[in-house]
C-alpha positions as CSV (number, residue, x, y, z in Angstrom):
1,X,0.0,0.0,0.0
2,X,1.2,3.5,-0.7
3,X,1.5,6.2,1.5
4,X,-0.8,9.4,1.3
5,X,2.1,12.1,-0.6
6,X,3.8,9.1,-1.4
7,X,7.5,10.7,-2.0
8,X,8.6,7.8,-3.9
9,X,11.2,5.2,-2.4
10,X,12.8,5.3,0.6
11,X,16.9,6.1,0.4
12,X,17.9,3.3,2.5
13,X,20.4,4.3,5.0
14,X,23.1,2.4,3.8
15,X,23.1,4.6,0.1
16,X,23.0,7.6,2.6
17,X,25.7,6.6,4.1
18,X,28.1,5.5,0.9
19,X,26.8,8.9,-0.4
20,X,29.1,10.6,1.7
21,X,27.3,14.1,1.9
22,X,28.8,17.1,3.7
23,X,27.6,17.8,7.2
24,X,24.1,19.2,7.6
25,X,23.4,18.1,3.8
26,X,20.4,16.3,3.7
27,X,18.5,13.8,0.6
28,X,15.3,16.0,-0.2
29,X,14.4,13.3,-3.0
30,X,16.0,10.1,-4.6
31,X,15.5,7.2,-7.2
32,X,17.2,4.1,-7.6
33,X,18.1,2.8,-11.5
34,X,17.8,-0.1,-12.7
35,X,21.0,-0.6,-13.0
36,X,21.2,-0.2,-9.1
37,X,22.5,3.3,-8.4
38,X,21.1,5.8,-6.2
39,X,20.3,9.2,-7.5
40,X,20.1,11.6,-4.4
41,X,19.0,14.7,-5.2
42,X,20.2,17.3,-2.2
43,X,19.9,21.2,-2.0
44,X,23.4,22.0,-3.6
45,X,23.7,18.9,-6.0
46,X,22.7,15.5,-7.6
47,X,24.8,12.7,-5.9
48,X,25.2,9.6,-8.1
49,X,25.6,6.4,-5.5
50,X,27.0,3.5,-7.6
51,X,26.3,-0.4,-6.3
52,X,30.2,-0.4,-6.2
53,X,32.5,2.7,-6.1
54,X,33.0,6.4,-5.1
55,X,29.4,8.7,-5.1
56,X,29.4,11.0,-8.2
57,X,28.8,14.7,-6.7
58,X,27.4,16.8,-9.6
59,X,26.4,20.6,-8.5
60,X,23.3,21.7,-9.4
61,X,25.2,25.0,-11.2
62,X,26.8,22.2,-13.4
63,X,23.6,20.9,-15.0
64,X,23.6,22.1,-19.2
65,X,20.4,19.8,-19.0
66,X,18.2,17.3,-17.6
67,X,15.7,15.4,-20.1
68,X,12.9,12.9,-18.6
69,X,11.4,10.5,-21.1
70,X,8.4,9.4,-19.5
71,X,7.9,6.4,-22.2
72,X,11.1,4.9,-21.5
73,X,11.5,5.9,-18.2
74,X,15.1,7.4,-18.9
75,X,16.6,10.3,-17.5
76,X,19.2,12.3,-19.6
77,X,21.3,14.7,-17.6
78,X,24.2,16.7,-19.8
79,X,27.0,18.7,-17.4
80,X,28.7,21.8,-18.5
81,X,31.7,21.3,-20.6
82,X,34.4,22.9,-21.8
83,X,33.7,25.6,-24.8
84,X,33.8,23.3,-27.8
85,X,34.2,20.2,-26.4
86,X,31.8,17.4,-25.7
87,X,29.7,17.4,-22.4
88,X,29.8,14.9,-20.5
89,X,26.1,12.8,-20.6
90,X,24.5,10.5,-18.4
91,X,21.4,8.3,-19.2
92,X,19.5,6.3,-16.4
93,X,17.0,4.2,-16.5
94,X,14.6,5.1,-13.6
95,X,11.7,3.0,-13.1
96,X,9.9,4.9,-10.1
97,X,11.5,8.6,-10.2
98,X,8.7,10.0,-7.5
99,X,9.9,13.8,-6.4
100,X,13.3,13.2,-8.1
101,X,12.3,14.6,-11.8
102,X,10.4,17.8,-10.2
103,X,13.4,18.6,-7.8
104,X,15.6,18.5,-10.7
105,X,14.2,20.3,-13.1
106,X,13.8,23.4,-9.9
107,X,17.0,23.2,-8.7
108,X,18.7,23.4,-12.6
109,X,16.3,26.4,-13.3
110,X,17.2,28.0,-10.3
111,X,21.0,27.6,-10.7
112,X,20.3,29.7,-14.2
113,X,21.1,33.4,-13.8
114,X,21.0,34.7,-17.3
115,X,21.1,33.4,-20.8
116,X,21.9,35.6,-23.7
117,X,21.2,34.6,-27.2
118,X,24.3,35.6,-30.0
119,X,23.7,35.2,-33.4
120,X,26.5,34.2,-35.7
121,X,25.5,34.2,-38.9
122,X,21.7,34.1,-40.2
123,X,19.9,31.6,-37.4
124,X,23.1,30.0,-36.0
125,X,24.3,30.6,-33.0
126,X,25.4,30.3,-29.4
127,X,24.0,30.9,-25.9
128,X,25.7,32.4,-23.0
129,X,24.9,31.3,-19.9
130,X,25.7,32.6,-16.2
131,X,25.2,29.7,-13.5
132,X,25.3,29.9,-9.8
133,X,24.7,27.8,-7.1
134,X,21.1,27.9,-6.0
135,X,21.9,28.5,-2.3
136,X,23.2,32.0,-4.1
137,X,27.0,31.2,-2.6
138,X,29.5,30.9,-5.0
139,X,30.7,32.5,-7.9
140,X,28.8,33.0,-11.2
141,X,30.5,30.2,-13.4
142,X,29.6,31.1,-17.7
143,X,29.7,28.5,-20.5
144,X,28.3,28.9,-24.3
145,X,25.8,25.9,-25.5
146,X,26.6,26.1,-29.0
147,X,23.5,25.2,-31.6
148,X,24.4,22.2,-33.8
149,X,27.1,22.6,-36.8
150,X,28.3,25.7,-35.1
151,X,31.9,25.4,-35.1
152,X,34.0,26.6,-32.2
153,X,37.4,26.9,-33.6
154,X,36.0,29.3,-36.1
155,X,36.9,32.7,-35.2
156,X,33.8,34.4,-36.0
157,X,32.4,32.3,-32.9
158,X,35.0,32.8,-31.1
159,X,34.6,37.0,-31.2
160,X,30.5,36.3,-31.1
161,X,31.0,34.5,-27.8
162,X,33.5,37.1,-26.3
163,X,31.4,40.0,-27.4
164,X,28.1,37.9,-25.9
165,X,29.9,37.3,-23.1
166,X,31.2,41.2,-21.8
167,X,27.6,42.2,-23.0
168,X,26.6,39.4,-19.9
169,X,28.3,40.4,-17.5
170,X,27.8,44.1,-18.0
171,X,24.4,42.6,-17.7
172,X,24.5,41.1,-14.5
173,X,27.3,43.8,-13.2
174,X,30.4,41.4,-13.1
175,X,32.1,42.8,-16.4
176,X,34.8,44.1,-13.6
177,X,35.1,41.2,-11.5
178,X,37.1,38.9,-13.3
């Protein structure tokens, strides 16, 4: 029988405790895979708690993008990367997600300061994108999510993402802190 506000599945306190959280961090939502990992969704960050192995700590402010298909049940989450290199992706297949999905999808749009669009040429482009942690400590870390067959090493990008850039954090008045 389910609970009234049924949450979802327990964490069981051994996953807690491999999760190895900072003091005072507590699991606000979590899912298991079928593959047997934990995904413990906390206020600063998504911890990834393998059967075997050393948690995966991924901050919140490092989430390009988290994708739920409901049909499959598969959770695609993309990190931050490197300008013109390849972000690193995982896929999970999670049978019985309860308050995970909804928690992820807050604390990612809450880590978002600002996106600016930059046009390249005609309808190809970039986007620059301020992050912070949600808890608001922390610096503002900035990437570019380039749009497909945009090429990085091209110097017209290159100047397009430095102009977008300056004009970004004139916006959010931290052209003078770095």
């Amino acid at each position: 029988m389910r609970r009234l506000f049924d949450r979802g599945p327990r964490v069981p306190a051994e996953v807690s405790q491999r999760a190895d959280l900072p003091r005072r961090e507590k699991v606000l939502a979590g899912a298991a895979t079928d593959e047997g990992t934990w995904l413990l969704g906390t206020r600063d960050a998504l911890v990834l708690v393998p059967t075997a192995g050393r948690p995966v700590r991924i901050a919140w402010e490092c989430v390009e993008a988290a994708d739920w298909d409901r049909d499959a049940g598969r959770l695609r989450l993309s990190e931050v990367g490197e300008f013109g290199q390849p972000r690193p992706v995982h896929v999970f297949t999670v049978p019985e997600p309860g308050t995970l999905l909804p928690m992820v999808r807050e604390r990612v749009s809450a880590s978002v300061l600002l996106q600016r669009r930059v046009v390249v040429t005609g309808r190809s482009g970039l986007r620059v994108v301020a992050r912070r942690a949600p808890s608001g400590r922390g610096p503002t870390s900035w990437s570019y999510e380039l749009d497909p067959g945009v090429d990085p090493d091209d110097p017209a990008v290159q100047r397009a993402a430095a102009d977008g850039l300056r004009a970004a954090e004139e916006e959010l008045g931290e052209a003078d802190r770095r």
